[in-house]
N, C-alpha and C positions, 0 to 999 in steps of 0.2 A: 848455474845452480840457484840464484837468487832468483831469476824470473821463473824459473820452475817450481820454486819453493809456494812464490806467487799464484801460480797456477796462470803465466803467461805464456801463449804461444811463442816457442824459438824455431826460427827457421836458420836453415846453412847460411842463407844472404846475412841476417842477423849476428852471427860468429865472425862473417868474415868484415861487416862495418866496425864491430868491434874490437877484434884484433886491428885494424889498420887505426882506430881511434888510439889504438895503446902506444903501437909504434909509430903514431906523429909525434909522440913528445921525444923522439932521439933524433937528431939530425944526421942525414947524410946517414940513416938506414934504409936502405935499397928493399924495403918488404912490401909485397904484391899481393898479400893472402892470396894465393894460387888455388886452384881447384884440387891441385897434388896435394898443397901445402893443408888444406881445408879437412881432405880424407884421411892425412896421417891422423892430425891431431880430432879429428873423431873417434878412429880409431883409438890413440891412445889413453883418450880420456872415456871408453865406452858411452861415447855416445851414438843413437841411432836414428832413424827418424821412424816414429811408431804413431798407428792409429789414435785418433783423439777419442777418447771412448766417451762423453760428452759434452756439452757445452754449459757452462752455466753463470749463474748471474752473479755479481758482486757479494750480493746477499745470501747467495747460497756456499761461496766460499767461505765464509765466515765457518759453517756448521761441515765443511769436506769432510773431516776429521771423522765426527759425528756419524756420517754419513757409511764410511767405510769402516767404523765402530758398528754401525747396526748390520752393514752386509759382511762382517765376522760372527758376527752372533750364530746370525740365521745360518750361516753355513755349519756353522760346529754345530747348532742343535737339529737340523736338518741331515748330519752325518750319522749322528746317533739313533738318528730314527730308521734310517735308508737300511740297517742290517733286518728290520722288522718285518721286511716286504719283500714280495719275489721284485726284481725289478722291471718285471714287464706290467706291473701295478701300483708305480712309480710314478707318476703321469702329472708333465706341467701342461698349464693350457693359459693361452693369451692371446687376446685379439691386435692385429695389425690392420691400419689403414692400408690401402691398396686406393690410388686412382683408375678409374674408367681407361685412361689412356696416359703409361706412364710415360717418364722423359728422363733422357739422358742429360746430361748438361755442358756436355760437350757434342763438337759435331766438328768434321776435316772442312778444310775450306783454305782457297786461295790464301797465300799470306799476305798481299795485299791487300785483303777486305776488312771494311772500316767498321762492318756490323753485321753481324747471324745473322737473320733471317728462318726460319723454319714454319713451313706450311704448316696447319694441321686445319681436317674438316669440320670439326666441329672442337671452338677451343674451349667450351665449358665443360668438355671432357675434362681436361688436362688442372681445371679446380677442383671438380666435385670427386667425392671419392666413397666409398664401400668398406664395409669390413669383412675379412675375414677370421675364422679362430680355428685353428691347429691345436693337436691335442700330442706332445710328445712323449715317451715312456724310456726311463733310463735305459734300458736295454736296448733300443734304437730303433724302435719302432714307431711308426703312425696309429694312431686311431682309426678304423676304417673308412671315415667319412671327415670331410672337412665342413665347415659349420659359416655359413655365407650373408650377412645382411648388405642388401642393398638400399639405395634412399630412394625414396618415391616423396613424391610433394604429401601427399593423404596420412603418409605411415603406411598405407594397405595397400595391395594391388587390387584395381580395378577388375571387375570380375572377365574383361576379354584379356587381359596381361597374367589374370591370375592362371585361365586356361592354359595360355604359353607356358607359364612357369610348370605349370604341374609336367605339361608335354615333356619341356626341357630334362623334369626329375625323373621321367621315365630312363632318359638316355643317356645321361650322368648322372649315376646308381651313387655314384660317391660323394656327391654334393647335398646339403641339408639347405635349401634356402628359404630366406624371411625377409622383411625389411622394418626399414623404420624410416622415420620422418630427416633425421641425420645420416643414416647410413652408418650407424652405434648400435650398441648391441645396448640397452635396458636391461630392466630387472626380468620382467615376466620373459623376454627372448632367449636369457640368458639361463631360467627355466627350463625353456623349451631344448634350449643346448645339453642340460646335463638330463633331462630324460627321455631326445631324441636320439644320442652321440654317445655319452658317456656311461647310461645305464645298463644299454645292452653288452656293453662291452666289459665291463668289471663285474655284472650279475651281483651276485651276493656275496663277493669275495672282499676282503680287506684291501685297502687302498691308500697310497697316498699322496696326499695330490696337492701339487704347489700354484697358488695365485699371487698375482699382486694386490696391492689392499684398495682397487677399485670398492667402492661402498657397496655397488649391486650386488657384489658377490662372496663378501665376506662375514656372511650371517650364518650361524653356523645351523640355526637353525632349518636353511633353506636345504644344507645336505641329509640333518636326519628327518628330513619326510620320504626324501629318494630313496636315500641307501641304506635299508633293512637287511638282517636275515630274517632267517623263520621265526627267529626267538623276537623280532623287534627290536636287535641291537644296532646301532650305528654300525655300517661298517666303511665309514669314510673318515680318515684323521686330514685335516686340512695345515696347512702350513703357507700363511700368510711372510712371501716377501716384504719388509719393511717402503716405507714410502720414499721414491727417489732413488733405490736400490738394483730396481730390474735391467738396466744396464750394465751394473754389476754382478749378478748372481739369480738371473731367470734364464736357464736354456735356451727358449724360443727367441729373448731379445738380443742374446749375448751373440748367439751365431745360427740358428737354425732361420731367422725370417731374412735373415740378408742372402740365403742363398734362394729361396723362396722369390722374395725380389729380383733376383739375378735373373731366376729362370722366367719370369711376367715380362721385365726387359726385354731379351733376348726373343720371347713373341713378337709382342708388339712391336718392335724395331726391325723385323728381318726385311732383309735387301729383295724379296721376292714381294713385300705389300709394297715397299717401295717401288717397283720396276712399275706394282699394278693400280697405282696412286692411289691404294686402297688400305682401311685402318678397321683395326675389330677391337672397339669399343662400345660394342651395343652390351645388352643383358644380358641377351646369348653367350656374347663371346666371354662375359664376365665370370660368367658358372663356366662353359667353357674350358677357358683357362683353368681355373682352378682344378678341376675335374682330369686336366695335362698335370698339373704340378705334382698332385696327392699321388697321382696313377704313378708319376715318376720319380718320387720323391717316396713312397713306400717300398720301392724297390730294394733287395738286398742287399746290393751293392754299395747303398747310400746307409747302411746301418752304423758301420763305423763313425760315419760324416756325424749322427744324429748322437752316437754318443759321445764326438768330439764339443757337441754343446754343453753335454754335461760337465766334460772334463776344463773345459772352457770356462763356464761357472763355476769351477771351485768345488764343484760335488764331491768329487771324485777324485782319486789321486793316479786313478786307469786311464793311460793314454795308448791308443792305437791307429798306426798307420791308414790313410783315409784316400779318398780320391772325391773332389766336390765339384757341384755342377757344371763348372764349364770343363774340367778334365774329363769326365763322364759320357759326358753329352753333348759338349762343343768342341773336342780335339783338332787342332789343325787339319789332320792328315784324313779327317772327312771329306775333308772341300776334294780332295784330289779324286775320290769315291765318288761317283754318280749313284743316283737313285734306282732303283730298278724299273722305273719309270724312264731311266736316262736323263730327267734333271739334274741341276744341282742341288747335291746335300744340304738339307738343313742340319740337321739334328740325328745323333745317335741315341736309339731307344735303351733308358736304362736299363729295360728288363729285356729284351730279345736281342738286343747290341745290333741290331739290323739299323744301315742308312737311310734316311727317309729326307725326301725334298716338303717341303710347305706343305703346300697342296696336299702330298700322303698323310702327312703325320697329323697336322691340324683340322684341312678341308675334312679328309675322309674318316678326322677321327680314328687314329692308330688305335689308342687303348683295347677301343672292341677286339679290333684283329689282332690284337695282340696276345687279349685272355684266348682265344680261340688256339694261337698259335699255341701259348704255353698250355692251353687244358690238351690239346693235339699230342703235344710232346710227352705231358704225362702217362698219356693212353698207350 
């Protein structure tokens, strides 16, 4: 309790040095702190072992307190506001770094072996990194389009990259791409996000819409030039998470991009690039990707999951039963299901629930054949 108070990690190993530290000072007691012995008194004492939600420096445990006084605030006054709006006009929006080529940080390997080892073709993939931003709505919806900066040395694409890219916007309808010199989204890009992404989508209706207190984005002036009606009223009320907070009480950070990341993983890692000593971290496969995630991640079946972020941040006192990306889309009982192809399964499509190997789902670009299936089915 005392190193918790501290804000020290305890581990089970930890408990059990402990206890056996206590019972050295009695002679000729026979205690083993056992693995048995270990589970009971967790049990008894409620304890568990739970996510670390995050890390922080000495300096910043001083003001914890502080900390989780400001992510109460924002929730009780952010409660009061949520009965104001439908909540499919509820909308948090936050950008996530994404690597060109992620990593697990684990990998199986002999127990003999004295050190990893892991290939990769090009490793300045696996530093340099892009952003993405997602646009979430209480109700549990996506925003139509996901919103993409990549880093280019210039800031700009070169005018034969720039051709590629517009190609690529032809064919992933759902991706908005841009760059910059970091692979960060700025002020003017971040412009370009809310009158590329988020104008067409809220029109002239009322809105309300959660950021973190990034400087680029929290001028409030920058929304009433966007968001008019007829009359020239604002119709955007903005609500600024406190600093240090958003792992505490932003949707997107709390549980919506760690499944986001699960599913970029589960790409770039599959046992079929593996077998064909092959990696997709070009630019391509960057929109790409993204353009898989949105497509599968907009899905109906994932709308519970998107308001389980809500309910996860504190928003909301509504919790309902969910099912999240690897139950979805990576169920065991795939692998046994061959492709119609006759490969092996990769991945279940969240919106047609149809098996698909690599090759179908990514190479051939499912989503197309997918709209097709479903506009088919509606006919």
């Amino acid at each position: 309790m005392e190193a918790s108070a501290n804000y020290q990690q305890v581990t089970t190993r930890n408990l059990q040095q402990w206890a056996l530290s206590a019972a050295s000072q009695f002679h000729n007691f026979p205690f083993k702190a056992s693995n048995s012995w270990i589970a009971k008194f967790k049990k008894q004492h409620k304890i568990k072992q739970q996510e670390i939600t995050k890390y922080v420096s000495a300096k910043e445990t001083a003001t914890i307190d502080e900390i989780l006084a400001a992510a109460d605030i924002f929730r009780k006054q952010t409660m009061k506001l949520i009965p104001n709006f439908h909540k499919d006009f509820i909308i948090n929006i936050n950008q996530t770094e994404c690597q060109y080529q992620s990593t697990c940080d684990r990998a199986l390997y002999m127990q003999e072996a004295k050190a990893i080892f892991v290939q990769r073709q090009r490793i300045n993939r696996i530093c340099h990194s892009y952003t993405a931003q997602y646009a979430i709505t209480m109700s549990g919806k996506l925003l139509p389009r996901v919103f993409i900066c990549l880093q280019e040395a210039t800031g700009m694409f070169d005018p034969k990259i720039r051709k590629a890219v517009d190609e690529f916007a032809k064919i992933y309808t759902n991706v908005v791409i841009t760059s910059s010199k970091s692979g960060k989204l700025i002020t003017y890009l971040y412009t370009e996000f809310l009158k590329e992404m988020l104008a067409p989508y809220v029109r002239q209706g009322k809105f309300l819409l959660l950021i973190d207190s990034w400087d680029g984005q929290t001028n409030p002036a920058l929304y009433d030039k966007i968001f008019l009606d007829d009359d020239g009223i604002g119709t955007c009320t903005i609500k600024v998470i406190p600093s240090k907070c958003t792992s505490l009480c932003q949707p997107c950070d709390v549980y919506f991009y760690r499944q986001v990341k699960n599913l970029i993983k589960r790409l770039q890692n599959c046992s079929f690039l593996i077998e064909q000593k092959r990696e997709i971290t070009s630019r391509e496969d960057c929109i790409k990707i993204h353009a898989i995630v949105h497509h599968q991640l907009s899905a109906p079946i994932f709308e519970n999951m998107l308001r389980y972020a809500w309910f996860a941040s504190k928003l909301t006192d509504k919790r309902e039963i969910f099912m999240n990306v690897n139950e979805v889309c990576f169920p065991l009982d795939i692998l046994k299901q061959p492709c119609n192809c006759k490969n092996a399964t990769f991945i279940r499509c969240a919106r047609c629930r149809a098996n698909y190997c690599f090759a179908c789902f990514y190479d051939k670009y499912h989503p197309t054949m997918c709209i097709i299936s479903s506009a088919s089915t509606n006919e």
